[in-house]
C-alpha positions in Angstrom: 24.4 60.6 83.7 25.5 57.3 85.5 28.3 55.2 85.7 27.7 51.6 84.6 29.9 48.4 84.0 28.7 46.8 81.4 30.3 43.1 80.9 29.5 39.2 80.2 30.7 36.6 83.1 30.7 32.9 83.3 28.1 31.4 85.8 30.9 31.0 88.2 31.9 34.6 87.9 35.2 35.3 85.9 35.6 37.4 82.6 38.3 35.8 81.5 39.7 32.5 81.8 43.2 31.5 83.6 44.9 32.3 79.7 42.9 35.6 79.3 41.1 34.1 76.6 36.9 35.2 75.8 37.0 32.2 73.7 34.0 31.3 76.1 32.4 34.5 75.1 32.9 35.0 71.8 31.6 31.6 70.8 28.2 32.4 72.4 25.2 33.3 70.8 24.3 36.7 71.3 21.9 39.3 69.9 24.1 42.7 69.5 20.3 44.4 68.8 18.4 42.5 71.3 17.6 42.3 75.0 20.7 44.1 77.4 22.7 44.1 73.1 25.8 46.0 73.0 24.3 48.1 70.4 21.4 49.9 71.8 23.6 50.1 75.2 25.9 52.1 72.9 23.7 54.7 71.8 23.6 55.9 75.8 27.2 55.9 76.4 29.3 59.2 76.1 32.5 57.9 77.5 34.5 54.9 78.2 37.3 53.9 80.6 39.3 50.6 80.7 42.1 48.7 82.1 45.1 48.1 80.1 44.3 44.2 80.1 41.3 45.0 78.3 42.5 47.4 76.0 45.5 45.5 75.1 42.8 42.9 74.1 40.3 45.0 72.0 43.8 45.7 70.3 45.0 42.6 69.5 41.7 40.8 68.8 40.1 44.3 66.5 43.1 45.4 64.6 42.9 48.7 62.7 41.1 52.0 63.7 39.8 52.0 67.2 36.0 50.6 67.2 34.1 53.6 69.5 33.6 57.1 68.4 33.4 58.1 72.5 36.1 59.4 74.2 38.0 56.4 75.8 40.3 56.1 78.9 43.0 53.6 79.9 43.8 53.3 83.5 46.8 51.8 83.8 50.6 52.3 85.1 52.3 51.6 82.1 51.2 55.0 79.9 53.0 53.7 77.2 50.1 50.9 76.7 49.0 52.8 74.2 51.9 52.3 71.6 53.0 54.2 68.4 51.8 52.1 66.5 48.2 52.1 68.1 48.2 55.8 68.7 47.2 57.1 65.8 44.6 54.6 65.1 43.2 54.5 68.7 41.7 57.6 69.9 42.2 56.8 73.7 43.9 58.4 76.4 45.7 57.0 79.2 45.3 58.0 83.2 47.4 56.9 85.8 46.3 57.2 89.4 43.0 57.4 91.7 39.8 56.5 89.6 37.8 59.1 91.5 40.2 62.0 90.1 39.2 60.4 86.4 35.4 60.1 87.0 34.7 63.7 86.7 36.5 64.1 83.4 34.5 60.9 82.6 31.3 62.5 83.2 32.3 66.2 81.5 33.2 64.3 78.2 30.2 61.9 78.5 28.1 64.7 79.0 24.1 64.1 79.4 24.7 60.3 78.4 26.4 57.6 80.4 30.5 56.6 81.3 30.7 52.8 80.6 33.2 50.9 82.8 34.5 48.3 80.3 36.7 46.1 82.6 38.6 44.4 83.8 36.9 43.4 87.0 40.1 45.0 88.7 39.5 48.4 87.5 35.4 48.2 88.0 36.0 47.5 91.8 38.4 50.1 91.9 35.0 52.3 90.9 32.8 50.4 92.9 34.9 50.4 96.1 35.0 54.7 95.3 31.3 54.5 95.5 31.2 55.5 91.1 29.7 52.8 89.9 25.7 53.6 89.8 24.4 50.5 87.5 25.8 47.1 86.6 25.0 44.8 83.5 25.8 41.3 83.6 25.5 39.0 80.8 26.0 35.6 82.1 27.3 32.6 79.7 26.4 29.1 80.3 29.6 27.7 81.1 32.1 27.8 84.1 35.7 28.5 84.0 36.7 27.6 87.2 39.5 30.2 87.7 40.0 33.7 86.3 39.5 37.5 86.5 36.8 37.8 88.4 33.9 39.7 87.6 34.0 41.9 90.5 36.6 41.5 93.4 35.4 43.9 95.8 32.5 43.7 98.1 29.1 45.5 97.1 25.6 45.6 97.3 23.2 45.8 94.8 19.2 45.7 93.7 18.3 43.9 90.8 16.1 45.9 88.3 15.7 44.2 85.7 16.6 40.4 83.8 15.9 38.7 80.7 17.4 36.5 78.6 19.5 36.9 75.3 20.8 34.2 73.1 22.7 31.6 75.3 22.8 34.4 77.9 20.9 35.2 81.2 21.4 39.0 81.9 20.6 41.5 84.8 20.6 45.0 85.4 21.8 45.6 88.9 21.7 49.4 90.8 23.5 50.4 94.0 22.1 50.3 97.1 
């Protein structure tokens, strides 16, 4: 089992623009089957933990029943993120507190497959800077933004594994040193 952040990035490192907006993203081409795809990265995920900014996002932008069958997180300090409305469509659970008192409820629900850290880049250096974070995937997008959420605001090292290249994108598969 390992804990991975799995997320796209301009070249000048932000996930989202200064309006929140993946416009940048989502009007990218990008193979959901192919190399560093969402799809077979997936298949080895058991859990999944966000921030509220990012789940407020997957709920305005994929109405309707919540899009992964694994058990799903939001870390965030407003528990009510998670309205009555969304509740009984989205199968997520909220946490509020220290990231390392989640990770091992991440890892018994994920069981022999892998915790994916969603986002923001907020909550993933609150993993990183707890030493949780074993492997990161970036897919980076041909364009700059120029301000931003960054992709990861905490200091960290890493050893790069593995690249290739998927639609518009340049990706790389990072692990911790």
């Amino acid at each position: 089992m390992a804990c991975v952040y799995y997320t796209a990035s301009s070249m000048d490192g932000y996930i989202v623009d200064e309006k929140s907006s993946l416009d940048w993203l989502t009007s990218r081409d990008i193979d959901p089957d192919g190399p560093f795809g969402i799809n077979p990265f997936l298949q080895t995920i058991g859990a999944l933990v966000m921030g509220a900014g990012t789940y407020e996002w997957i709920a305005a932008n994929h109405p309707g029943r919540w899009m992964y069958s694994q058990p799903s997180w939001v870390v965030t300090h407003r528990p009510h993120v998670v309205g009555q409305s969304h509740a009984e469509r989205h199968s997520v659970r909220t946490f509020q507190g220290d990231v390392a008192d989640l990770h091992p409820r991440l890892s018994a629900a994920a069981g022999t497959k892998n915790v994916w850290v969603v986002g923001g880049g907020n909550l993933a250096a609150q993993f990183v800077s707890a030493g949780l974070i074993d492997e990161m995937v970036v897919a980076y997008a041909p364009c700059s933004l120029g301000a931003g959420s960054p992709v990861l605001p905490a200091r960290s090292e890493w050893t790069l594994v593995e690249c290739g290249v998927n639609g518009d994108f340049i990706c790389g598969r990072w692990r911790r040193e």
